[in-house]
N, C-alpha and C positions, 0 to 999 in steps of 0.2 A: 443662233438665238437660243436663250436657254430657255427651257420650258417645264423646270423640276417645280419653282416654287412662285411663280407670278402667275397663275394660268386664268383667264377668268372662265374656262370650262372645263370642267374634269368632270368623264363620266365613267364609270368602270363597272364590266359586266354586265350592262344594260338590257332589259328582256321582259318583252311586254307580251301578252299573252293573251287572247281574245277565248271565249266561250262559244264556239256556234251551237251552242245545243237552240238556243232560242233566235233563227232566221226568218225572211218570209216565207220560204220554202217548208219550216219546223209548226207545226201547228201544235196549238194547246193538248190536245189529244194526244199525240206523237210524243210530248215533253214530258205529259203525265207517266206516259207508259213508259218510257225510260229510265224515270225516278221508280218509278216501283219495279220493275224488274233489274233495276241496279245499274243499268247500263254507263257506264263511262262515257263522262258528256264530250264532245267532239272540241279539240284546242286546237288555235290554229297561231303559231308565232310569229308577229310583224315582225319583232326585233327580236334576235335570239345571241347574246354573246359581244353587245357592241361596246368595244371601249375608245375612247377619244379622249384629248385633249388638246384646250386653243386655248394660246398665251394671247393677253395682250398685243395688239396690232397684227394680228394672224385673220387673213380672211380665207377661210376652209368651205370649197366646194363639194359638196354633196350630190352627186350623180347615180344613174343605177337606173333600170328599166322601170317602169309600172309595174306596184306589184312588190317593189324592192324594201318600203318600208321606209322611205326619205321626209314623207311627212308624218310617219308615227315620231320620226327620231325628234322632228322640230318640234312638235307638240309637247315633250315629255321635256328638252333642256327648256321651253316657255313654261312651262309646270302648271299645263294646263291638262296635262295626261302623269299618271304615275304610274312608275314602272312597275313588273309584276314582279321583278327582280334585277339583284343589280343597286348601285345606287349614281345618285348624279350631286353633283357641287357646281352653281353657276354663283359667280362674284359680277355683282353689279347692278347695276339697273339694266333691265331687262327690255329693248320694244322690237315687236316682229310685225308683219305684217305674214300670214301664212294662211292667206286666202285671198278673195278679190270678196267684198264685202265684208269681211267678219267685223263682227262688232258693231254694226251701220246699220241703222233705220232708214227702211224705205223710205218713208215716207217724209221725213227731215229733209230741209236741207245742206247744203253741203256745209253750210257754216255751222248749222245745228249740229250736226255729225263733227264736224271739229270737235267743239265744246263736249259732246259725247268721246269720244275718242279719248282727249286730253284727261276724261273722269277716269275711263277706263285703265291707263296709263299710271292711275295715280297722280296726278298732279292736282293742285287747286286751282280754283275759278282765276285767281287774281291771274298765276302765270300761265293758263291757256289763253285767256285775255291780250297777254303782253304778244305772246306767241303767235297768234292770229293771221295780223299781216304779213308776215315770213310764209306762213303755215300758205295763205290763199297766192301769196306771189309764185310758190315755189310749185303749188299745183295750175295754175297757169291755165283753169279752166273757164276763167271771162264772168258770163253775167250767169252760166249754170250754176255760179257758185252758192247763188241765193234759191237756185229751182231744185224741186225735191229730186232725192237720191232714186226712185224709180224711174227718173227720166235719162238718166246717165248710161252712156255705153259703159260697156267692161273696162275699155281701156282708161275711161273716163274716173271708174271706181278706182283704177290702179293707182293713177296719180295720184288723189286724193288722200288713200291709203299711206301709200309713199310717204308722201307731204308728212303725214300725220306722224307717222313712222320715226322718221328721220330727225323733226322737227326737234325733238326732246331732248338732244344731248343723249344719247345712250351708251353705255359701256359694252352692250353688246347687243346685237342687230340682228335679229332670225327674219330669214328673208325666203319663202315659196314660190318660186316661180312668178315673180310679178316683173321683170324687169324687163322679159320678153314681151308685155300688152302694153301698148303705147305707141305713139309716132315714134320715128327716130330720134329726133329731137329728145324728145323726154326720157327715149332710154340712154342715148346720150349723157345729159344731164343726172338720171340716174345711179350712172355707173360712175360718173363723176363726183357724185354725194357719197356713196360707198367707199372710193377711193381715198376721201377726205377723212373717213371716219376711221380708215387703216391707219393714215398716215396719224391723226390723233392719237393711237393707241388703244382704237377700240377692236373690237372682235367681233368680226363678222360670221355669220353660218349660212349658206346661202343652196338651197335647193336647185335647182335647174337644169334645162336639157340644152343647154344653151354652152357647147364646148368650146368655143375661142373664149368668152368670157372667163370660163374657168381657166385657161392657158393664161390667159394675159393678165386678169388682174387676181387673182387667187393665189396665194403663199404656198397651199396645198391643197390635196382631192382626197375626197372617199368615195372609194366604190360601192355599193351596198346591191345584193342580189337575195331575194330570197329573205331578206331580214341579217342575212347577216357580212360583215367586213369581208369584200374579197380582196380590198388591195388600199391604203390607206398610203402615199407619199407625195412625189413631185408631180404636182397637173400635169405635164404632159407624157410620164408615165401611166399615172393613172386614166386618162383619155383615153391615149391610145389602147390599153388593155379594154375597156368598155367598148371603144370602135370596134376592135377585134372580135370580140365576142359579138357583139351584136351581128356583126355579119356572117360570123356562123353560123348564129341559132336562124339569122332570115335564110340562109343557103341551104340549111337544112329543112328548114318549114317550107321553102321549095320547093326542093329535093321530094321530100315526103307527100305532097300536093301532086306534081305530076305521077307519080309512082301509084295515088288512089286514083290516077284521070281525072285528077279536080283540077280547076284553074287558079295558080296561083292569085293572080289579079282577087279573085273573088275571096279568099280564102284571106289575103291581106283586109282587105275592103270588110270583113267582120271581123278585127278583132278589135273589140274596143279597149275603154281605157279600164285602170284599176286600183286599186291602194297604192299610194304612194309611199 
């Protein structure tokens, strides 16, 4: 497939760059005195160096630990984050779902949240309207669909989301880890919606920790550590390179665990999650 001059994502050199001088940990006091004795404020890079590009009908897998920088990267092709450097070109209409509520009032309900959603989207009243009954068939959440959005499980949100997502006809589809929250069924159906919108010619980006899906229905993979490309080609090259590491860095976090007399078990059992 050629990928010089259809592409509906090109991103080149991409490098986004945070400030910690101002943390919870940073107090007013501490920030002052830094500006005034000159201090060099503390930078920390999600993304450093990333370049991509999806053609048309490409659905490209985004993997990588916590930590790695896989939702800084979805944030900035939705252009809802800009990059510090680097730049990006997305061709199309744009709909992601790259959280479980974004965009959602609690307090709505879930049809209300449609109509919300479909503003957000860009579209007008008439064709959320038209959209509706597709939108409610396809999240398949019964009579919650009328009870407010704080009553709803996570998995409950995801579909929703989903629904709302997919609904619009989109050129291309930035998708965060939602296809793993749901019954089988739904992620089923899911993977099935995504599949459709490949075969349409649209372009998928799809976050997740979720590696057969990347094997089987994904065009290609990225790897991303640290913020930046360690290995960008065929899923299941890329997989297995992430397998691999992964279980040297746990053999070694082991390793290093019995070596202080600490118990592994426990030493897993804290470590939580991180930027994505």
């Amino acid at each position: 497939m050629s990928r010089s001059s259809g592409y509906a994502i090109k991103a080149v050199d991409l490098g986004v760059r945070y400030n910690l001088r101002l943390t919870r940990k940073t107090t007013v006091r501490t920030s002052v005195a830094n500006f005034v004795l000159r201090r060099p404020p503390q930078r920390f890079w999600a993304l450093r160096h990333v370049s991509i590009e999806l053609s048309h009908g490409e659905s490209l897998g985004v993997i990588g630990p916590n930590g790695a920088g896989k939702s800084t990267l979805l944030q900035v092709l939705a252009g809802i984050m800009r990059p510090s450097e680097g730049a990006v070109d997305v061709r199309g209409q744009v709909s992601g779902l790259l959280g479980l509520g974004a965009g959602f009032d609690p307090e709505l309900s879930g049809v209300e949240n449609i109509l919300l959603g479909g503003a957000f989207l860009g579209l007008d009243d008439v064709k959320v309207h038209e959209l509706l009954p597709s939108i409610i068939e396809f999240a398949g959440l019964g009579d919650f669909i009328d009870a407010p959005l704080k009553t709803y499980s996570a998995g409950m949100r995801a579909r929703l989301g989903f629904a709302i997502a997919t609904a619009v006809d989109p050129d291309i589809l930035l998708l965060d880890e939602v296809l793993a929250t749901g019954d089988a069924n739904f992620r089923a159906k899911s993977k099935e919606r995504v599949i459709e919108l490949v075969r349409a010619a649209k372009g998928v980006v799809l976050v997740t920790h979720d590696m057969e899906w990347v094997r089987e229905y994904c065009n290609r993979a990225l790897l991303l550590e640290k913020g930046r490309v360690v290995l960008e080609g065929a899923p299941d090259e890329v997989v297995k390179l992430h397998l691999d590491r992964t279980a040297e860095e746990a053999a070694a976090r082991h390793a290093a665990a019995l070596a202080a007399g600490i118990d592994p078990a426990a030493l897993a059992g804290a470590r939580g999650g991180g930027r994505r």
